[in-house]
N, C-alpha and C positions, 0 to 999 in steps of 0.2 A: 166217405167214412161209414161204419158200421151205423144201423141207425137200430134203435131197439126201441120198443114201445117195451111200458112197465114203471110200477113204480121204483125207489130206488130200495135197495135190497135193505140197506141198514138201518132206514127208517128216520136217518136224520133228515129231518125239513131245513129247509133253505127261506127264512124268513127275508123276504127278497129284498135289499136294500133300494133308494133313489137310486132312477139310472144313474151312471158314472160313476158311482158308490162303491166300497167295498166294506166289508160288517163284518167280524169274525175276530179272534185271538190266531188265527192260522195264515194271516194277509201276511205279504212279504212284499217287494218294491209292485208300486200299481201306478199304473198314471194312465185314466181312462179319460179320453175325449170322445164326442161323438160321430170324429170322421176312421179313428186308429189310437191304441194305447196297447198297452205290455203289462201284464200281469203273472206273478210268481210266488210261490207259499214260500213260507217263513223260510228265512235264512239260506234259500238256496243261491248255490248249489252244496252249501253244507247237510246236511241229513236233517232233515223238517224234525218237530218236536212232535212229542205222543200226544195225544187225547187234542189235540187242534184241529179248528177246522175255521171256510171262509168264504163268503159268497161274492161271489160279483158282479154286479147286472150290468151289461152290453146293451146299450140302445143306441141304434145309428137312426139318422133321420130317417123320415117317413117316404116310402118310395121306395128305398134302396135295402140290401139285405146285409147279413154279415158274413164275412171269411173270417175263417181260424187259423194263424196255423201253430200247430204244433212244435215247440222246440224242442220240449225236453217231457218227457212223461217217466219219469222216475221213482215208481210205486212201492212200496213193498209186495210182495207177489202174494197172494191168498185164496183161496175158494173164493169165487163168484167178486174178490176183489174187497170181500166184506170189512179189514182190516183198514185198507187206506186205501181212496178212491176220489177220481175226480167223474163227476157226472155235468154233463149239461141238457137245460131242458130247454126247448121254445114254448112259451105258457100262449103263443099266440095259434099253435096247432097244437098242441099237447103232447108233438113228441119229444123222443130222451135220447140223448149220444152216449152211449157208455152202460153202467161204472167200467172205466179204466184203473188198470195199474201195471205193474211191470208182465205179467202173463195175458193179459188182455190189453193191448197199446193200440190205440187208434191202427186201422189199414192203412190211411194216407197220412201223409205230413199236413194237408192243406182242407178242411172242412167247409163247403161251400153248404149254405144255410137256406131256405127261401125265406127268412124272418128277419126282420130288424130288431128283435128284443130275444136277447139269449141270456139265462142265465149259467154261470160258472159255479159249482159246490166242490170244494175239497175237502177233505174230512180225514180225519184219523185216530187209531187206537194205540195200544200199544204196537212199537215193532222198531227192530233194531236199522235198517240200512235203505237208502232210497233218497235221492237227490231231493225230490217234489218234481214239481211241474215249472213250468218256463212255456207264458201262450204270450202272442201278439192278434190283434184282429185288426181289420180295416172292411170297407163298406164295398160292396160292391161299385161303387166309381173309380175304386182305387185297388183293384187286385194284384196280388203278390205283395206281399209280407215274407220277410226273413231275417234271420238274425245272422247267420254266418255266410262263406262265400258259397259253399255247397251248393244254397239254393238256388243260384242265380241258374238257370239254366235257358238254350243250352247254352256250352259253353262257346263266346264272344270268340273270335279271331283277335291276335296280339294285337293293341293299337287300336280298336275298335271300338267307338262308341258303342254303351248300352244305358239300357236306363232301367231302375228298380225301384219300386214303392217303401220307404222307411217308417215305420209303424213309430206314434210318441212314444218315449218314453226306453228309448233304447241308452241313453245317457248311463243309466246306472248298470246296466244288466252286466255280468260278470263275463268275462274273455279280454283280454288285452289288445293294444292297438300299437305298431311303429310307425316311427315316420314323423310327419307335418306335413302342414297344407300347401308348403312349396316345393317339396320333393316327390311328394307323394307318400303312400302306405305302404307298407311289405303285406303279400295278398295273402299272409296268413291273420290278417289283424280283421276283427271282426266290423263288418262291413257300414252296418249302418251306425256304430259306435263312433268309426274312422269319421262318415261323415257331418258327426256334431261336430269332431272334434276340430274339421274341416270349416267349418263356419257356413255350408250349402243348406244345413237344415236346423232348422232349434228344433230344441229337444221334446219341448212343451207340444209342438203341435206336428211334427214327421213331414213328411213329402218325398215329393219326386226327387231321386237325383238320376243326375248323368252323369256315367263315370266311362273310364278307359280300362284296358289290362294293356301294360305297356313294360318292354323288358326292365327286370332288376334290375338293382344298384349295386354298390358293393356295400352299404354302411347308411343305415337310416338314422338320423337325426332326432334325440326326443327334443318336444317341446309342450309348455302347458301355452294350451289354447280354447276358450270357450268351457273354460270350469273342468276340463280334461287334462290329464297325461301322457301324453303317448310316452311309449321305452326306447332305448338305444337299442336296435336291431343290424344283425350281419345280414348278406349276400340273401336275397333272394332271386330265382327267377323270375318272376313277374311282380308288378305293384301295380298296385288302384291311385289313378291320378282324377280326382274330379273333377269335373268341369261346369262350370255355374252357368245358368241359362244365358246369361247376359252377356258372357262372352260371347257366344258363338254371334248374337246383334251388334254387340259393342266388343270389338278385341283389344280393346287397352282398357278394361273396368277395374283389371286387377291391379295397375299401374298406381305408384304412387302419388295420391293431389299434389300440388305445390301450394305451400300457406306464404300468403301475403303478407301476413302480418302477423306475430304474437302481442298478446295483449293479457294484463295478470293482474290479481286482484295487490299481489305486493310482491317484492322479491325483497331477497334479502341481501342487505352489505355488512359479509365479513370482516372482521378484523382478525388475521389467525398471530397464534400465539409469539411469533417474530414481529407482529406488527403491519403484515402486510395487509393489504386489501383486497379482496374476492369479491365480485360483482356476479350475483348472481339472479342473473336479467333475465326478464320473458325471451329475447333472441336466442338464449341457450338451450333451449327448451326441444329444440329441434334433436329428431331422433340420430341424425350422422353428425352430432357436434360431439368434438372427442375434448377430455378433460370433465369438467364439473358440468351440472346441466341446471336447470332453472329451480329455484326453489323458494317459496314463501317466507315471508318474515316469522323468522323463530315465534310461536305463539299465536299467529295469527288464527284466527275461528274463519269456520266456512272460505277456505282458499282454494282459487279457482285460474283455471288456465284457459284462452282463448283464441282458438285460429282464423282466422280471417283467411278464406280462399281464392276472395278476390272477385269473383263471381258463383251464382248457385250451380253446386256438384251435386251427386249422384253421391253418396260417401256409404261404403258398405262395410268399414270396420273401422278399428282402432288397433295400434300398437304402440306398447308401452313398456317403459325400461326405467331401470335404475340409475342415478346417475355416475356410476365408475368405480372401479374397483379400489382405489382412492381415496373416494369421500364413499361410504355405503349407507347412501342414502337411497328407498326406492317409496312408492306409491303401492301399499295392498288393496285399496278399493275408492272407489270412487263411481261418482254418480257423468249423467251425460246430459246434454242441453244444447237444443240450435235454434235458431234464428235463419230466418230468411233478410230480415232490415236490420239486425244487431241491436230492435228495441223490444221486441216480442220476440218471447223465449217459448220455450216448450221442452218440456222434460221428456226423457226416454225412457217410454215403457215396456218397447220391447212387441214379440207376438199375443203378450198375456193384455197389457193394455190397461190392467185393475191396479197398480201403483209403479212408482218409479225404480228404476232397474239399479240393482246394484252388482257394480261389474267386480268380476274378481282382478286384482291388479299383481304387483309383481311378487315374490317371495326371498329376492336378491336382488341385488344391485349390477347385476351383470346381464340376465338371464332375460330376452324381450318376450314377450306374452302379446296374444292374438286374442281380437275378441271381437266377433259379426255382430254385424246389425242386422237383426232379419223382425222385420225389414228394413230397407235402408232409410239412411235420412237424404230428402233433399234441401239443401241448406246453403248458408252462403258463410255462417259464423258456426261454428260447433265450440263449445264451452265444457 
């Protein structure tokens, strides 16, 4: 990229926030880790507000440097950029990348840094039109960062393993996704979005995936998975099917466990309005039992369900459903818990690790909902 030594023209200082930080009335979605995060000014890709601005200090561990890259630099255009501008400085050499805006736009998509501490300034005056900016970085152990398919290059042969670096924090960023994680994506769905929603990468922390480009379908599938929605999509010619490490060791990982045993903190026995009686038992609880499915005693505090798999698995997600079109009864969230002995527990926290995870669950009684463990749990009881 263009590199300019100088101060910056319009005088605003960048009062540098803690690494990982951002500081400003001008921040929009940020989610800064120390290996990769995603950072975007206010409200984009809507048109940023007047007089904002926002800093973000980029610090990668010690050793290694940082990459940028570039999504979206969407400026108002002005002399020397004086109007609305993004600059970044490395305070560890003293030089400066930019001011950018839409008549001055970075040369490359991808900014390779020799620094682990970069900071990001947006800034702006008045002015009527201009998306903002849309950046991703990751560390030099981890190159290539991208947001859409464009970047993958070059382009893979049909069917063809590749593998690309997914920057945190791509969960929120704007573009749409089709598909699920059992049919795969239509390859206009934005790629590292596709695979949160895939359950290969949390959000919070990004990574490697492995994906394929493998012919269309005629009709993708939505489904909410992993705090995401994918859309109902037609006919594309190619889709992104990913592929988790652990297959390519183990090729049945994605296979369904078999539970030994359900076990519940109570169920409840109906009496329905004819008089009959509905027994609804931890057995029902299983996700291919058709009619009514397991349910707690009306009123019950803190109620909990329990699988027993018989011996310790490897377990890398959950699916969950409501129980029938019927009875419309379903579960919107809920917590998780396993056991190796079924006497000591341990709550799931997830990649973040700093309190107990709360899953999003269903929003119908019809509709099954996906949700990764990353990492997994190894367990013999999951609760």
């Amino acid at each position: 990229g263009p590199h300019q030594e100088g101060k910056h023209r319009q005088g605003t200082a960048c009062l540098s926030p803690l690494p990982g930080v951002s500081a400003g009335n001008g921040c929009g979605h940020t989610l800064l880790t120390p290996h990769s995060g995603t950072l975007s000014s206010k409200n984009y890709p809507g048109t940023y507000p007047n007089h904002t601005m926002c800093c973000w200090r980029l610090q990668a561990p010690p050793g290694t440097s940082l990459l940028l890259a570039f999504g979206d630099v969407d400026l108002e255009p002005s002399e020397h950029c004086a109007h609305s501008s993004l600059l970044l400085t490395d305070p560890q050499t003293g030089s400066a990348y930019g001011p950018y805006c839409r008549n001055s736009v970075p040369s490359a998509p991808l900014l390779v840094t020799n620094s682990s501490t970069v900071t990001v300034l947006f800034n702006s005056t008045s002015h009527r039109s201009g998306r903002g900016l849309l950046l991703s970085y990751a560390t030099s152990q981890h190159p290539g960062t991208h947001y859409t398919q464009e970047h993958v290059s070059p382009d893979p042969p049909l069917a063809m393993c590749f593998s690309v670096y997914c920057p945190a924090g791509c969960k929120d960023i704007h573009g749409d996704i089709w598909g699920n994680p059992s049919q795969g994506y239509r390859d206009t769905s934005v790629l590292c979005k596709a695979a949160v929603h895939a359950g290969v990468i949390a959000d919070e922390l990004g990574g490697q995936v492995t994906l394929s480009r493998e012919k269309g379908i005629t009709l993708y599938e939505s489904a909410f998975a992993n705090g995401l929605h994918s859309k109902r999509g037609s006919l594309s010619e190619k889709r992104l099917v990913f592929r988790k490490v652990c297959c390519l060791l183990y090729p049945a990982c994605d296979d369904a466990l078999e539970v030994v045993a359900f076990n519940v903190s109570s169920w409840w026995h109906e009496v329905d309005a004819l008089g009959q009686d509905r027994a609804w038992v931890a057995e029902r609880a299983a996700l291919s039992t058709t009619g009514h499915s397991w349910a707690a005693e009306p009123g019950a505090e803190a109620a909990w369900l329990e699988l027993d798999l018989g011996t310790r698995r490897n377990v890398t997600g959950i699916i969950t459903k409501g129980s029938s079109e019927q009875h419309d009864y379903y579960v919107t969230s809920y917590h998780v818990s396993s056991s190796r002995d079924g006497k000591n527990w341990r709550p799931y926290r997830g990649s973040s690790g700093q309190k107990d995870r709360v899953f999003e669950g269903n929003t119908d009684s019809q509709g099954e909902v996906s949700n990764a463990f990353i990492p997994s749990i190894i367990a013999r009881y999951v609760r």
